[in-house]
SERO-4910 file (N, C-alpha, C, O; in steps of 0.05 Angstrom, whole numbers):
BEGIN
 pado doro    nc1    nc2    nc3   cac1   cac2   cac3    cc1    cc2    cc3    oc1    oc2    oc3
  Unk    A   1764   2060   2431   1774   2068   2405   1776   2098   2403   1760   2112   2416
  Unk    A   1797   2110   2386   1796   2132   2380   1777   2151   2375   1776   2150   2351
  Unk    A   1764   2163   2381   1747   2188   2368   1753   2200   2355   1777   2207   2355
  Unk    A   1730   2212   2331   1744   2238   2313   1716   2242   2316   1696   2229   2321
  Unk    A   1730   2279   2306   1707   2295   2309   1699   2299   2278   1717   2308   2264
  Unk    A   1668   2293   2262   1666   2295   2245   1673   2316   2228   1676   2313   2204
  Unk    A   1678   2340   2241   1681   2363   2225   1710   2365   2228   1713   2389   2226
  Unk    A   1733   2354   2232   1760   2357   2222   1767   2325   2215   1786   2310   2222
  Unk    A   1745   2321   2200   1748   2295   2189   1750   2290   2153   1729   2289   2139
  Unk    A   1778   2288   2141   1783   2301   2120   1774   2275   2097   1784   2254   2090
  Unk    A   1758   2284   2092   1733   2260   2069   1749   2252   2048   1753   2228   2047
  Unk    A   1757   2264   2035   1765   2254   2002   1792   2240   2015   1797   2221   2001
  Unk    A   1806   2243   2032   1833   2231   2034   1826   2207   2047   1843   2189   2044
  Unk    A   1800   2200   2066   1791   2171   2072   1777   2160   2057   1775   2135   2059
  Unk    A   1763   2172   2040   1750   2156   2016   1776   2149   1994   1770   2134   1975
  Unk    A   1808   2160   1996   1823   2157   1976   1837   2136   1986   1849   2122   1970
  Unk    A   1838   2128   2014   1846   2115   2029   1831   2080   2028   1838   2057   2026
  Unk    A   1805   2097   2032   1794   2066   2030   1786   2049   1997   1779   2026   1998
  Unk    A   1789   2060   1976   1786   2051   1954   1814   2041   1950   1817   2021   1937
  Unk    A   1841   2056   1964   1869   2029   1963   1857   2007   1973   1852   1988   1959
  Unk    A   1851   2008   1998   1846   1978   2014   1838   1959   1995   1849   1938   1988
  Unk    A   1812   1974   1985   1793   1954   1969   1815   1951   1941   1814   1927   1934
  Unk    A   1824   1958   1932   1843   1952   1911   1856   1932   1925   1853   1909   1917
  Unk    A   1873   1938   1950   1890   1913   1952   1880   1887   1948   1890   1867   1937
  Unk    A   1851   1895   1963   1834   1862   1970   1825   1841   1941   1826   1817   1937
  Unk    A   1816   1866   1925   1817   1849   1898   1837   1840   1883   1836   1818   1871
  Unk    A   1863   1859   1881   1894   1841   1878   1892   1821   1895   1900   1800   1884
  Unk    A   1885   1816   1920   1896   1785   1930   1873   1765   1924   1876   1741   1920
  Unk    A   1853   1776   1923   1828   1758   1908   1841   1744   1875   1847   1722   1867
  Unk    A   1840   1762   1867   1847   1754   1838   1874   1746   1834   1883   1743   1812
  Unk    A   1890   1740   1859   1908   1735   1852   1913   1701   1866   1933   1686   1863
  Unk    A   1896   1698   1875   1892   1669   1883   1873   1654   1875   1869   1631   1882
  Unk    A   1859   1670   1856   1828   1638   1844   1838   1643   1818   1841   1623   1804
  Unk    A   1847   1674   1804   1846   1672   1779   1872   1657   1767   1893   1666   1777
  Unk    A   1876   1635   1749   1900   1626   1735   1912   1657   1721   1897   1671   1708
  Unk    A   1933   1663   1726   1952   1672   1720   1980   1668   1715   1991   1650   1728
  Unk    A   1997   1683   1695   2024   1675   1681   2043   1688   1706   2035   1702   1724
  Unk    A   2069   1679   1700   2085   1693   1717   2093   1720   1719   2104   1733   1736
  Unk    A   2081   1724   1691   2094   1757   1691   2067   1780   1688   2067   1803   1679
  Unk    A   2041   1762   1702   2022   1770   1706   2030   1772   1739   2042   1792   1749
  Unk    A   2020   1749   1755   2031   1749   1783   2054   1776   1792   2050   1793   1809
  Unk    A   2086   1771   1769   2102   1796   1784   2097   1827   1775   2114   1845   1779
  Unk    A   2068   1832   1760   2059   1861   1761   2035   1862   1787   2027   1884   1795
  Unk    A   2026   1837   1799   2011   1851   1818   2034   1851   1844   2036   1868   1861
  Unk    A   2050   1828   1842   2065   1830   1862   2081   1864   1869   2084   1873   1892
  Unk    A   2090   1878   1842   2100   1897   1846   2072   1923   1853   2079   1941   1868
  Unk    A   2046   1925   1843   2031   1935   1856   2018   1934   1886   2004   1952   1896
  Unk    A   2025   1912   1897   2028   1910   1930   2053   1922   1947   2055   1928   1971
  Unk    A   2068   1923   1928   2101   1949   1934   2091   1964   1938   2089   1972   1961
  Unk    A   2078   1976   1919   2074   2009   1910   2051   2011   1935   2059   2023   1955
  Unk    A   2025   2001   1936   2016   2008   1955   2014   2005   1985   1996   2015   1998
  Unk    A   2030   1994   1994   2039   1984   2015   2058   2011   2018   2048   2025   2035
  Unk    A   2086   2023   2005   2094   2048   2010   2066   2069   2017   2063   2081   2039
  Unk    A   2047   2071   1994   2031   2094   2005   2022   2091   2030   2017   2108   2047
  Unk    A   2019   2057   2030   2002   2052   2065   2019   2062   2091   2010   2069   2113
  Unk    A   2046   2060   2079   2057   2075   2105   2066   2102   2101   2086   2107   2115
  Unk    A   2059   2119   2088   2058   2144   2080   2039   2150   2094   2044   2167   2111
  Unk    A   2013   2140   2094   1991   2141   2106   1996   2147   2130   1998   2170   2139
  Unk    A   2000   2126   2143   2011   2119   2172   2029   2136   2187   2025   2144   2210
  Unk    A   2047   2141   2173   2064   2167   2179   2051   2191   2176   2063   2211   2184
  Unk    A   2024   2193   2164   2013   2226   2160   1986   2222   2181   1973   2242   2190
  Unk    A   1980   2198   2187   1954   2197   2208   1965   2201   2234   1952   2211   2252
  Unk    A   1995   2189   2238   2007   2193   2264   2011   2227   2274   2001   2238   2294
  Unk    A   2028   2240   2251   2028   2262   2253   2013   2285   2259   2021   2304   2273
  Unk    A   1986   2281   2245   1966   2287   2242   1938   2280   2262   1915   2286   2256
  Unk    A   1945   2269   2281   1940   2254   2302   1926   2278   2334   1942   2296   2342
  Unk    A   1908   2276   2342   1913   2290   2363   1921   2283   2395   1922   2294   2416
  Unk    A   1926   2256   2383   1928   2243   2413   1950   2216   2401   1942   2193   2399
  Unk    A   1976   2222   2394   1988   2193   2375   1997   2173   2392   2003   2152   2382
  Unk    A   1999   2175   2420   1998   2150   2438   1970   2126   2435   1969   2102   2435
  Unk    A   1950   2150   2434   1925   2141   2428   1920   2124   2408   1909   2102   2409
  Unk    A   1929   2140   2384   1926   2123   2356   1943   2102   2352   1936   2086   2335
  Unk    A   1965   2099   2364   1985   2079   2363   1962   2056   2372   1952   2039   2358
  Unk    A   1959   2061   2398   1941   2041   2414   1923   2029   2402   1924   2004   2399
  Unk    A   1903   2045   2391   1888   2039   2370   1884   2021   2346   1881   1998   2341
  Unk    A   1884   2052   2329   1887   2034   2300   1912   2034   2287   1917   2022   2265
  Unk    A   1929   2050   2302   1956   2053   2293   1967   2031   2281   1973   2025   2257
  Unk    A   1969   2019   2304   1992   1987   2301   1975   1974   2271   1988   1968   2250
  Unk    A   1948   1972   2274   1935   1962   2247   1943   1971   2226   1947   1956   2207
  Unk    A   1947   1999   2223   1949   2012   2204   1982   2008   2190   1990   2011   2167
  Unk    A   1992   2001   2209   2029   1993   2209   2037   1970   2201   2055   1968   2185
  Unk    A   2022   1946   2214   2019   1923   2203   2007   1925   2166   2021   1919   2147
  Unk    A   1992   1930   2165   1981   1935   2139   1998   1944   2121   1990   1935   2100
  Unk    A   2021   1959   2116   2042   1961   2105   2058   1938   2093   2067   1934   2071
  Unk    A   2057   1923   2117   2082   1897   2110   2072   1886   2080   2049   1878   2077
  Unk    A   2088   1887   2061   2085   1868   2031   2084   1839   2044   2095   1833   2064
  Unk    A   2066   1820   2025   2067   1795   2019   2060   1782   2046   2072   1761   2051
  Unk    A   2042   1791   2065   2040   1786   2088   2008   1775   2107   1987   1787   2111
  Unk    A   2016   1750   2114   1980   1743   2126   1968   1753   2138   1944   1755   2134
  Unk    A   1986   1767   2163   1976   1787   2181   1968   1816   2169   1950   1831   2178
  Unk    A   1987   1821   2143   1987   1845   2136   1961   1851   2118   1952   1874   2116
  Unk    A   1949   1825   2106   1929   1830   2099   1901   1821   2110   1880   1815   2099
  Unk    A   1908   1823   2132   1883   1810   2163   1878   1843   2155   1861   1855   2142
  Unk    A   1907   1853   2173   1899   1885   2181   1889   1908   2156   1878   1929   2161
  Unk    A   1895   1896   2130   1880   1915   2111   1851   1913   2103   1837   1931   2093
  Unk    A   1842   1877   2112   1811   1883   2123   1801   1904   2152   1783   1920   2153
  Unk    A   1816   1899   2168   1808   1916   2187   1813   1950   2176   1795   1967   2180
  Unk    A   1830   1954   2166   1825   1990   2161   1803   1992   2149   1789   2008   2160
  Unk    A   1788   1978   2121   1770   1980   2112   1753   1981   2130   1750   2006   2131
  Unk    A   1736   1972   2149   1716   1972   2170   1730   2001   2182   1712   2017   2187
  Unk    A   1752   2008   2187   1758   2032   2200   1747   2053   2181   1737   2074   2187
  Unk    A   1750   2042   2158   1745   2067   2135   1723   2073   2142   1713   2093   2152
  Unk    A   1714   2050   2135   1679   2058   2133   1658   2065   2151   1635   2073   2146
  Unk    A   1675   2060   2181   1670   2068   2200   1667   2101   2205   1648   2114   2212
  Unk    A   1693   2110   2198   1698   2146   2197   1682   2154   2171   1670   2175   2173
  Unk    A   1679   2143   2151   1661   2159   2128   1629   2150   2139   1611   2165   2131
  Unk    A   1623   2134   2151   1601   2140   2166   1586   2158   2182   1562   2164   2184
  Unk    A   1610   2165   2195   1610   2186   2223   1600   2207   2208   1581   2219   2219
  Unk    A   1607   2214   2184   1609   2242   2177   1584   2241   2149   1585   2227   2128
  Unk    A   1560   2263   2159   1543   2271   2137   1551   2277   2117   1574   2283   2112
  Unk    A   1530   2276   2101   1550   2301   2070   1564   2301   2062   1578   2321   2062
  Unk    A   1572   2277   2047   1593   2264   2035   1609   2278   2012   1633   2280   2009
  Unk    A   1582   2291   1992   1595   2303   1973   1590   2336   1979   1596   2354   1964
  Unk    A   1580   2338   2000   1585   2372   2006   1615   2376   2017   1627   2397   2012
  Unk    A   1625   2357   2031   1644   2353   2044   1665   2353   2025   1684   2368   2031
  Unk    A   1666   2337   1995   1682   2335   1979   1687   2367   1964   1705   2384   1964
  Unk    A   1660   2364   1952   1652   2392   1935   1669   2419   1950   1672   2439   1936
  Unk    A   1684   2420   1986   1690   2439   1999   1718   2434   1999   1733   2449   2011
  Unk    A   1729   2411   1984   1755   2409   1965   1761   2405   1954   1780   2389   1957
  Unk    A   1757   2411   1938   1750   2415   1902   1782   2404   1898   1786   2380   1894
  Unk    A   1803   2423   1902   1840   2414   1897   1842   2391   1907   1842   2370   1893
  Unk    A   1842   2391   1927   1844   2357   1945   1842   2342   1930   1860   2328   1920
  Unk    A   1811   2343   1923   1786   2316   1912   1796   2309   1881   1796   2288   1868
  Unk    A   1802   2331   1875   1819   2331   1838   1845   2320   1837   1851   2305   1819
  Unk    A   1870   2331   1862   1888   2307   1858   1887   2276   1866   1897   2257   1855
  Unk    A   1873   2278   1888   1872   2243   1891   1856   2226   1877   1857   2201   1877
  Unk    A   1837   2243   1861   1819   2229   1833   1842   2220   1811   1842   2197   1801
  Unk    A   1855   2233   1807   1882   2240   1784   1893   2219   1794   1892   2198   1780
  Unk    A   1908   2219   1823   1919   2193   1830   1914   2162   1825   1929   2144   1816
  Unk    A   1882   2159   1836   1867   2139   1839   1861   2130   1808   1858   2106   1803
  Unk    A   1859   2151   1785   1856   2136   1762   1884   2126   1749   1888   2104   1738
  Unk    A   1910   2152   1754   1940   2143   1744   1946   2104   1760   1957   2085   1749
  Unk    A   1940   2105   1775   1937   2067   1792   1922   2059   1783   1934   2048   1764
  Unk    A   1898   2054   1780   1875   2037   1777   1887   2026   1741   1893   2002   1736
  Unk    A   1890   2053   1714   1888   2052   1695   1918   2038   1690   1923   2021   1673
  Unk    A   1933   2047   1707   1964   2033   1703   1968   2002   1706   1980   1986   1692
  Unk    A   1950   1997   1735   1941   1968   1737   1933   1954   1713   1947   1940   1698
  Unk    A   1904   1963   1712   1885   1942   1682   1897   1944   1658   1894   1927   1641
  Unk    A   1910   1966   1656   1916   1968   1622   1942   1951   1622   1943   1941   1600
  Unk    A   1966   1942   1640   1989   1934   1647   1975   1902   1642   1986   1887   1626
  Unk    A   1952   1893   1656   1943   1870   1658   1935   1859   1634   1941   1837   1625
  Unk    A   1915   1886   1620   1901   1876   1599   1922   1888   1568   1911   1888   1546
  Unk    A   1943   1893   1569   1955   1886   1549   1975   1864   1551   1983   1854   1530
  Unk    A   1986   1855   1579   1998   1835   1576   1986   1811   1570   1996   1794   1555
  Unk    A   1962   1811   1584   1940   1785   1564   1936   1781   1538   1935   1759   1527
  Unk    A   1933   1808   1526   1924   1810   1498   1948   1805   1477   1942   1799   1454
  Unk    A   1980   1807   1487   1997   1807   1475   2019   1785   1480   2037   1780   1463
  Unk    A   2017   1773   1503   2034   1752   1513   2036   1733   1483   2059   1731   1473
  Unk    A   2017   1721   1471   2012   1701   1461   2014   1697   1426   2013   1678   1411
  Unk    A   2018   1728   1424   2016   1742   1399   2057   1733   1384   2079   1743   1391
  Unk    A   2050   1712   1366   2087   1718   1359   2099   1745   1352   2121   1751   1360
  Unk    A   2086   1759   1339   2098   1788   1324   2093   1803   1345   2097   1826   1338
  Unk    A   2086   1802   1372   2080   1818   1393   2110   1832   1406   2127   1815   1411
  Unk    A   2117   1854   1411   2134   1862   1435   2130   1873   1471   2145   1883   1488
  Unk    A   2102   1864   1469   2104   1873   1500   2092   1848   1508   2068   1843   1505
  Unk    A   2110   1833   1519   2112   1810   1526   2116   1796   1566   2109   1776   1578
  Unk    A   2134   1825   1572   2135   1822   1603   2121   1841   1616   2104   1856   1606
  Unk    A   2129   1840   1646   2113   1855   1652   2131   1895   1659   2116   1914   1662
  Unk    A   2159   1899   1660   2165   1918   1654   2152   1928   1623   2142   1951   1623
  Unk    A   2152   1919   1607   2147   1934   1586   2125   1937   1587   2119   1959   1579
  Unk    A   2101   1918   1595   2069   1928   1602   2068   1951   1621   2055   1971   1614
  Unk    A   2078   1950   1640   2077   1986   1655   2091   2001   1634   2076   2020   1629
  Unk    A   2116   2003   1617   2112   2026   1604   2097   2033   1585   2091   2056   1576
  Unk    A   2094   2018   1579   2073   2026   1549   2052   2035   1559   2040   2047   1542
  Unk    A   2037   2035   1588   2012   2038   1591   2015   2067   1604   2001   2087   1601
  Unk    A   2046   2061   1623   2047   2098   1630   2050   2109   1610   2036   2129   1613
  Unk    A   2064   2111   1581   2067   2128   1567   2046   2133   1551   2047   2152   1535
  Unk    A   2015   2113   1553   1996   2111   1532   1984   2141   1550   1981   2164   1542
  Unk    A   1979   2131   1571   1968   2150   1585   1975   2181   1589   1958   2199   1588
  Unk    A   2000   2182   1593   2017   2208   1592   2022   2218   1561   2024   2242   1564
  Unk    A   2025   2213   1537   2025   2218   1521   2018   2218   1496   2024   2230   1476
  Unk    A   1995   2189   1503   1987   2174   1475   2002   2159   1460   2000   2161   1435
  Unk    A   2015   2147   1468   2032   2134   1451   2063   2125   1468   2068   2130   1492
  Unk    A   2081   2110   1451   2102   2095   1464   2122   2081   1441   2114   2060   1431
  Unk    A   2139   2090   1435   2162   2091   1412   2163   2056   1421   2157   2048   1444
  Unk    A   2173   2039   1398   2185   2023   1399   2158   1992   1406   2158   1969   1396
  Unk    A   2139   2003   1426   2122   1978   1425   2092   1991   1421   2082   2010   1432
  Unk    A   2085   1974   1404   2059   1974   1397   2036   1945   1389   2042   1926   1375
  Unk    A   2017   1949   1398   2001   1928   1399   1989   1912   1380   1967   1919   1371
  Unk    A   1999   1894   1373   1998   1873   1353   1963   1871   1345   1951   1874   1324
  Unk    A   1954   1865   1373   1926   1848   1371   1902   1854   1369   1899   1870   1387
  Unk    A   1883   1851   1360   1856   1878   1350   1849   1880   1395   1833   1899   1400
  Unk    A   1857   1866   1417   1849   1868   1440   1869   1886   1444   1860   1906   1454
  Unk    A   1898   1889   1441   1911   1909   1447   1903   1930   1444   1899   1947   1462
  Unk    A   1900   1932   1421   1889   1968   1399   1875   1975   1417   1879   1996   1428
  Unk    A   1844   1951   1429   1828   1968   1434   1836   1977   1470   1821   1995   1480
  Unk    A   1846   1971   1479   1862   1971   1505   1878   2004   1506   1874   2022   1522
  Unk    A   1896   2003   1484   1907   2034   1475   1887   2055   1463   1892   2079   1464
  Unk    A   1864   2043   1453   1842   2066   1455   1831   2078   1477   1823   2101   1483
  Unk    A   1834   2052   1492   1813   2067   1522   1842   2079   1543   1839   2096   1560
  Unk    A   1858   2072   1540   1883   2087   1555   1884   2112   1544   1881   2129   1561
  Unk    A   1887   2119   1529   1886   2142   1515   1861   2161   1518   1865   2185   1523
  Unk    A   1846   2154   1515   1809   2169   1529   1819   2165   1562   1812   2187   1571
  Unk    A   1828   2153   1581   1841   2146   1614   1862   2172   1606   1858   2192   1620
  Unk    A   1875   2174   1595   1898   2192   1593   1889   2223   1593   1898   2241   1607
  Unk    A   1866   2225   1573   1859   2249   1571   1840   2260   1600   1840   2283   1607
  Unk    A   1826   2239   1613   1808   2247   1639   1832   2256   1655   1823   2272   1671
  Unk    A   1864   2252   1659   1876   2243   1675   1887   2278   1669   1885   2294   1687
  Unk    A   1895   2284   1647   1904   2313   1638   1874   2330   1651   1874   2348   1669
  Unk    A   1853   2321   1640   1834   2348   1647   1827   2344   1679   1812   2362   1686
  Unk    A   1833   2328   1700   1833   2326   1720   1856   2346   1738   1852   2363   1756
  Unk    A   1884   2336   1722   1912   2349   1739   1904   2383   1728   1914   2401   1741
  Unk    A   1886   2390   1705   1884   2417   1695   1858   2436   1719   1861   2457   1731
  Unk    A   1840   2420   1719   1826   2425   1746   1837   2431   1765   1836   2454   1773
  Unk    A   1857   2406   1779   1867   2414   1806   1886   2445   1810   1890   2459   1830
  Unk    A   1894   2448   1783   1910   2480   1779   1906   2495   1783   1917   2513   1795
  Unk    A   1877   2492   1769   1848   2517   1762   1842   2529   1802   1840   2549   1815
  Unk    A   1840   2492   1808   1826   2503   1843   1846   2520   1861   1844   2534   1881
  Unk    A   1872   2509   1842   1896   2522   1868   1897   2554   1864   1898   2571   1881
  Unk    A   1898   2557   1836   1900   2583   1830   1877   2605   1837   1881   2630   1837
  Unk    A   1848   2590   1842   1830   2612   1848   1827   2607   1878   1818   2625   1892
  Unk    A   1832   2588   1885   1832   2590   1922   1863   2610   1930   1862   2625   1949
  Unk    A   1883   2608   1918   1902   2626   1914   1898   2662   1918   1907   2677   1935
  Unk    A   1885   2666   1900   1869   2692   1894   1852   2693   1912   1862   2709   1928
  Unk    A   1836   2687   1917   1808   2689   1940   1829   2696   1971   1825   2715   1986
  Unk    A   1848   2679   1975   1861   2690   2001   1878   2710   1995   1884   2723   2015
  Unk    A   1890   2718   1972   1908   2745   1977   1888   2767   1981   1891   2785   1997
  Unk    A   1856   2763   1959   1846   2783   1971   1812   2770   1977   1794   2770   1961
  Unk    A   1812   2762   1997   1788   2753   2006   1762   2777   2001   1741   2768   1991
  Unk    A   1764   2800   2006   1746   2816   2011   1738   2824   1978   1715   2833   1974
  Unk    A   1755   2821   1955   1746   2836   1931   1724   2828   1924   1716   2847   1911
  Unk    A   1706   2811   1923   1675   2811   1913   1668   2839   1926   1662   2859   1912
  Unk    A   1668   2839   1947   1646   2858   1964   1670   2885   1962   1657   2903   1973
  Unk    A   1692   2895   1955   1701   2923   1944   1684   2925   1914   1669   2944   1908
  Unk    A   1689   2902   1898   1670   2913   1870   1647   2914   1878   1636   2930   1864
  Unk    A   1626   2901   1899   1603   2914   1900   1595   2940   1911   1578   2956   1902
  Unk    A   1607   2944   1930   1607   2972   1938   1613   2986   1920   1606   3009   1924
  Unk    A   1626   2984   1899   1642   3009   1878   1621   3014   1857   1620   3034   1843
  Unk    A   1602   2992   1856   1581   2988   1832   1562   3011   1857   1562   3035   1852
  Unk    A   1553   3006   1872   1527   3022   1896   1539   3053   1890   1530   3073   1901
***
């Protein structure tokens, strides 16, 4: 198997990596014991799209990024490739196996959150990411539950459950549908508290770019103002 060397071993992007897997695994869990409607089924179906593109985004940036990509092909590559395919038995054999890969490489490596804490930008956009999915998921799920059933209800399918929940999130609100059911309401309360972690997160990652920004145009200014103070 491939080797990596723990110290160019980039933490927050395999811990961002392996919390998809485990997302996928509970979409196909829950998507085979739990009774579900049809227009429940085609929002997870379209969330196995979406992550399945990142999986081979992935794939294409581990190849790249690779120091040996004959190697990794050999490897975990092909797994990692397979794992891509939507709607697929093999494809989700191989997304148990990356998980053990995951956890294999976040093993290797000590200091999990010293490791993170030393990418502060990194660790703040793929946090931002990981909650814009996770919150787009449940709230898509849990207002189409809460509203399917409701007669005076308008968010009824599952396009209109992703928008209402991207826009709850992005802006608090969403012209035209609103939630009938005291479970909706409270569904648009907690998207909206998700919305705001999601703003003071993307406001962080700014903060890190702009002072790691500064620190390299002039690396040395701490120590010119201390000398100027002596």
């Amino acid at each position: 198997m491939e080797t990596h060397n723990p110290k160019n071993i980039n933490l927050p992007y395999q811990l961002f990596s392996l919390i998809l897997c485990i997302l996928v695994i509970g979409i196909l869990l829950f998507d085979t014991t739990a009774e579900t409607n049809d227009e429940i089924k085609r929002l997870l179906t379209w969330t196995d799209y979406v992550l399945c593109v990142l999986f081979l985004l992935d794939f294409i940036y581990q190849l790249f990024t690779s120091e040996n990509r004959k190697r990794y092909l050999l490897t975990w590559g092909w797994i990692d490739l397979i794992s891509c395919i939507p709607l697929c038995g093999w494809g989700r054999i191989a997304r148990l196996l990356r998980i053990l890969k995951l956890l294999k490489t976040l093993r290797t490596a000590n200091h999990l959150i010293t490791a993170i804490s030393r990418r502060r930008g990194e660790s703040a956009l793929l946090s931002a990411v990981i909650i814009l999915i996770f919150a787009t998921l449940f709230g898509s799920v849990a207002i189409l539950q809460s509203e399917m059933d409701e007669p005076d209800g308008n968010i009824q399918n599952a396009p209109d459950a992703v928008w209402w929940t991207f826009c709850m999130i992005m802006k608090g609100g969403c012209e035209n549908y609103d939630p009938v059911s005291i479970e909706g309401r409270f569904v648009a309360v907690i998207l909206m508290f998700v919305g705001t972690t999601f703003s003071a997160t993307i406001i962080g990652f700014m903060a890190v770019l702009l002072t790691s920004g500064r620190n390299r145009e002039n690396p040395d200014g701490a120590l010119e103002c201390s000398n100027d103070k002596s």
